[in-house]
C-alpha positions in Angstrom: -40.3 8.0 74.1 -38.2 5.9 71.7 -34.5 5.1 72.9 -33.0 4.6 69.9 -29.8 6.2 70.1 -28.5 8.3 66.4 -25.8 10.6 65.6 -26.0 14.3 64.4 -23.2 15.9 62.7 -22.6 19.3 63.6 -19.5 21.8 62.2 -18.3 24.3 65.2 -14.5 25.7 65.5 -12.4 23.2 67.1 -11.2 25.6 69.6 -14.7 25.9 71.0 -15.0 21.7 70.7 -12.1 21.3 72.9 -13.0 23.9 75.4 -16.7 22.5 75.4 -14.9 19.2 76.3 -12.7 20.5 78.7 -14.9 22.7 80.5 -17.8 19.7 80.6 -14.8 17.5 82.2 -14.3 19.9 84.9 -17.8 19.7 86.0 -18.2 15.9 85.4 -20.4 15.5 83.0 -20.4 14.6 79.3 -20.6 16.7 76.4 -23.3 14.0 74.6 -25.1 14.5 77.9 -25.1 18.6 78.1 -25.8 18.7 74.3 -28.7 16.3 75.0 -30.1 18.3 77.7 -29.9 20.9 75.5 -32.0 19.6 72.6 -35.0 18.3 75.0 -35.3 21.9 76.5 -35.4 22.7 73.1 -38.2 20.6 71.9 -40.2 21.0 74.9 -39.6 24.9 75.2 -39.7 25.7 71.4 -36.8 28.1 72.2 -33.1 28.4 72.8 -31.2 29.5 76.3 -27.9 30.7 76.3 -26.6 31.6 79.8 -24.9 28.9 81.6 -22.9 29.0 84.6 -19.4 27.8 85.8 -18.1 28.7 89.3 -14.6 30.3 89.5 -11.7 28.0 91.4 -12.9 29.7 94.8 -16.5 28.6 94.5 -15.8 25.5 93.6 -13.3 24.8 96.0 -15.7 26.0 98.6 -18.4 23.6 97.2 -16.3 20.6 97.1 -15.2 21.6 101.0 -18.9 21.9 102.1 -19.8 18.1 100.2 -16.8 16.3 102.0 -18.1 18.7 105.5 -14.2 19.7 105.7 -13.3 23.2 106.7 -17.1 24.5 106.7 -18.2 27.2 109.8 -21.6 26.2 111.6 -23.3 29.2 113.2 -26.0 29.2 115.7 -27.5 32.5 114.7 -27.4 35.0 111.5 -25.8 37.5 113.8 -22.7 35.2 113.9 -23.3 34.0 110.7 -22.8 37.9 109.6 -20.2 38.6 111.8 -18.2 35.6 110.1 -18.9 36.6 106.9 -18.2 40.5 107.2 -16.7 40.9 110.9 -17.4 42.1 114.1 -19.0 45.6 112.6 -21.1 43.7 109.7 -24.6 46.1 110.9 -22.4 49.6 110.3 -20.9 48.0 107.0 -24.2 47.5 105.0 
C-alpha cells in the first residue's frame, strides 16, 4: 500500500464540521482518522454505511467506571446477576 499522505477537499455545512469535530473529540479519536476509516471500508466494500453509534452520558459513564474497575458489581451467578439488575422479583417481571 503506498503511504503517501494527500489532501481532499470536501464542502459540508459548518454546523455539521464542528459537531463531526466535537463529537469525534468526545470519543477520542480524530476526524482525519474516522473519515479515513471511512474511505477504506469504502474501497474494500464498494458501498457506503451510515449508522454509527454514540453512547448517551450514562453509558459512557458506566464504560469509563468498568475500565478504571471503580464502582462495578461482580456476581457469582445470573440469578444474582438478574436480581441486581431488575430486583428481588426479576423471574415474575419478564
Amino acid at each position: 500500500m503506498n503511504l503517501t499522505k494527500t489532501t481532499i477537499l470536501i464542502k459540508t455545512d459548518k454546523a455539521i464540521k464542528e459537531s463531526a469535530q466535537k463529537t469525534a473529540e468526545k470519543i477520542g479519536i480524530p476526524l482525519s482518522t474516522i473519515l479515513n476509516a471511512y474511505l477504506r471500508q469504502f474501497v474494500s466494500e464498494g458501498r457506503v454505511e451510515f449508522s454509527a453509534y454514540m453512547p448517551n452520558t450514562k453509558t459512557r459513564k458506566a464504560i469509563h467506571n468498568a475500565q478504571l474497575r471503580k464502582n462495578i458489581e461482580i456476581y457469582d451467578t445470573t440469578d444474582a446477576l438478574f436480581e441486581g439488575v431488575f430486583g428481588r422479583k426479576w423471574r415474575k417481571t419478564l
